[in-house]
Each structure stands twice: as structure tokens, then as C-alpha cells.
C-alpha positions as CSV (number, residue, x, y, z in Angstrom):
1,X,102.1,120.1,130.0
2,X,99.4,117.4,130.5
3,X,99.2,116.6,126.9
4,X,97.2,117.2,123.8
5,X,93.8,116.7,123.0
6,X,93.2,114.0,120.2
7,X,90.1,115.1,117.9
8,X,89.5,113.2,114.2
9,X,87.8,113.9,111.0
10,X,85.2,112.5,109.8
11,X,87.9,111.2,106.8
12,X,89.9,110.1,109.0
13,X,87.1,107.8,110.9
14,X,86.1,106.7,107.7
15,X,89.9,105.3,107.2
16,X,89.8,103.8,110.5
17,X,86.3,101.7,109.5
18,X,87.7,100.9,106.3
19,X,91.2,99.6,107.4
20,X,89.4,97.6,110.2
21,X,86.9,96.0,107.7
22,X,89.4,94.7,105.5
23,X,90.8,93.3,108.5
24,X,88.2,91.9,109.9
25,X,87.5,90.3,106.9
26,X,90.8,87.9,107.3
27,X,91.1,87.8,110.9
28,X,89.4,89.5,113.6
29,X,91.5,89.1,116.3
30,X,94.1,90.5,113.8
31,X,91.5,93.7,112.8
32,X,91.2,94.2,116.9
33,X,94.7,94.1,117.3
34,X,95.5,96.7,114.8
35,X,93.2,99.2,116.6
36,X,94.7,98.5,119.7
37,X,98.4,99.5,118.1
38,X,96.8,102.6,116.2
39,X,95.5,103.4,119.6
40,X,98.2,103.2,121.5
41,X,100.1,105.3,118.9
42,X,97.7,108.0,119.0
43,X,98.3,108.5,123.0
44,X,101.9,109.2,121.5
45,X,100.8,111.7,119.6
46,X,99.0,113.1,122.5
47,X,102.1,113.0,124.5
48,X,104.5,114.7,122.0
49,X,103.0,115.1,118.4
50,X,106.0,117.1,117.5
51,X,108.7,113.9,117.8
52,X,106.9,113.1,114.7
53,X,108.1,113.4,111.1
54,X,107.1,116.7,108.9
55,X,104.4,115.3,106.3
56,X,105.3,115.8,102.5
57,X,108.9,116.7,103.6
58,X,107.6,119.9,105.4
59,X,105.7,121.6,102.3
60,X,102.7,121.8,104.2
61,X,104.3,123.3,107.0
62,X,105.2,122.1,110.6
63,X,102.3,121.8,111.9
64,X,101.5,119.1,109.4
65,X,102.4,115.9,111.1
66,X,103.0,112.1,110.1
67,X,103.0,109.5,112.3
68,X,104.1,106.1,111.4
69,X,102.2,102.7,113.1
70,X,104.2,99.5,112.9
71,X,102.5,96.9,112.4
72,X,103.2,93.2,111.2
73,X,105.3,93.3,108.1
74,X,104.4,96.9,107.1
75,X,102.0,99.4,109.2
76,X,100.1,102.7,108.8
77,X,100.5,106.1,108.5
78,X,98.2,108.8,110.0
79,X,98.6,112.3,108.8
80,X,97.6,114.8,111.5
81,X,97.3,118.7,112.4
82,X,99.0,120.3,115.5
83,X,95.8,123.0,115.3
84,X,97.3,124.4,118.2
85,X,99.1,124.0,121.8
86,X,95.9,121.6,123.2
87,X,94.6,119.8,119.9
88,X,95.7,117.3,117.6
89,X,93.9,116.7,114.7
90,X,93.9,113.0,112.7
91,X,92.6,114.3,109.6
92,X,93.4,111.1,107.2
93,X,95.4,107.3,107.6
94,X,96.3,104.5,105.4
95,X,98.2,101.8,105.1
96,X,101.7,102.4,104.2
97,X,101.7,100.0,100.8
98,X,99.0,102.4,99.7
99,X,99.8,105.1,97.3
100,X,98.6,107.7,99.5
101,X,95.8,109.0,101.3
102,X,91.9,109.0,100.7
């Protein structure tokens, strides 16, 4: 298997701007460093989405996917759809001392 395709919604680019404003707004070389961990934890999900954790303890079914992005003190979480056995879907992402997603 050479791997998945990565798509996104537009929600989910949306999170990515507005995670990487606030950032940006501190410290850009910290904003630009976060992208580059979310980035390479997306070619994770490309390589096995399935090593990650069922989202909302499996109620949504497992294809539903969270995947957890350490970062600093804390990190983020991307919720994402196996749509099938080429695509991954990033469909929403926060950071984890949110309550949840937008």
C-alpha cells in the first residue's frame, strides 16, 4: 500500500488559519513551527490513519478518526474521515484546551 491520500474541508482549513493566526500573533517562528508538526502528523495519517484513536469513543463509527499533535505543553487534535481505502479526510482541528471543535 503506498498510502493514503490527504484531502481537507474547507472547516478544517479554516481551523488551520485560525490556529496559525493566534500564533502568529505571539510568535511567528512558534506559528511556523506548529504547521510544520501538524504537517508532519498528517503524513502519519497518510501512512496508517487507522493506528489512530476512534473519535467520540467510536459512536461515530470506525471510520471516524482522531489524531492527537503534541505540541509544547499541550497540542491539537484533528478529527478526520477514512472515506475509503485511498482518502483521508481532515474535516475539523483544535486545540486540545478547547472544548471541542468548530
Amino acid at each position: 500500500m503506498s498510502g493514503f491520500q490527504l484531502e481537507f474541508t474547507a472547516d478544517a482549513r479554516d481551523d488551520i488559519k485560525r490556529l496559525y493566526e493566534f500564533l502568529i500573533d505571539i510568535d511567528a517562528a512558534v506559528a511556523e513551527r506548529a504547521m510544520e508538526v501538524m504537517e508532519s502528523a498528517f503524513d502519519t495519517v497518510c501512512r496508517n490513519p487507522f493506528i489512530c484513536r476512534k473519535a467520540a469513543d467510536g459512536e461515530l463509527g470506525p471510520r471516524w478518526r482522531e489524531l492527537l499533535i503534541n505540541f509544547g505543553a499541550s497540542g491539537y487534535v484533528a478529527l478526520f474521515e477514512i472515506e475509503n481505502d485511498t482518502t483521508v479526510t481532515i474535516t475539523a482541528l483544535r486545540h486540545q484546551r478547547e472544548s471541542d471543535y468548530h
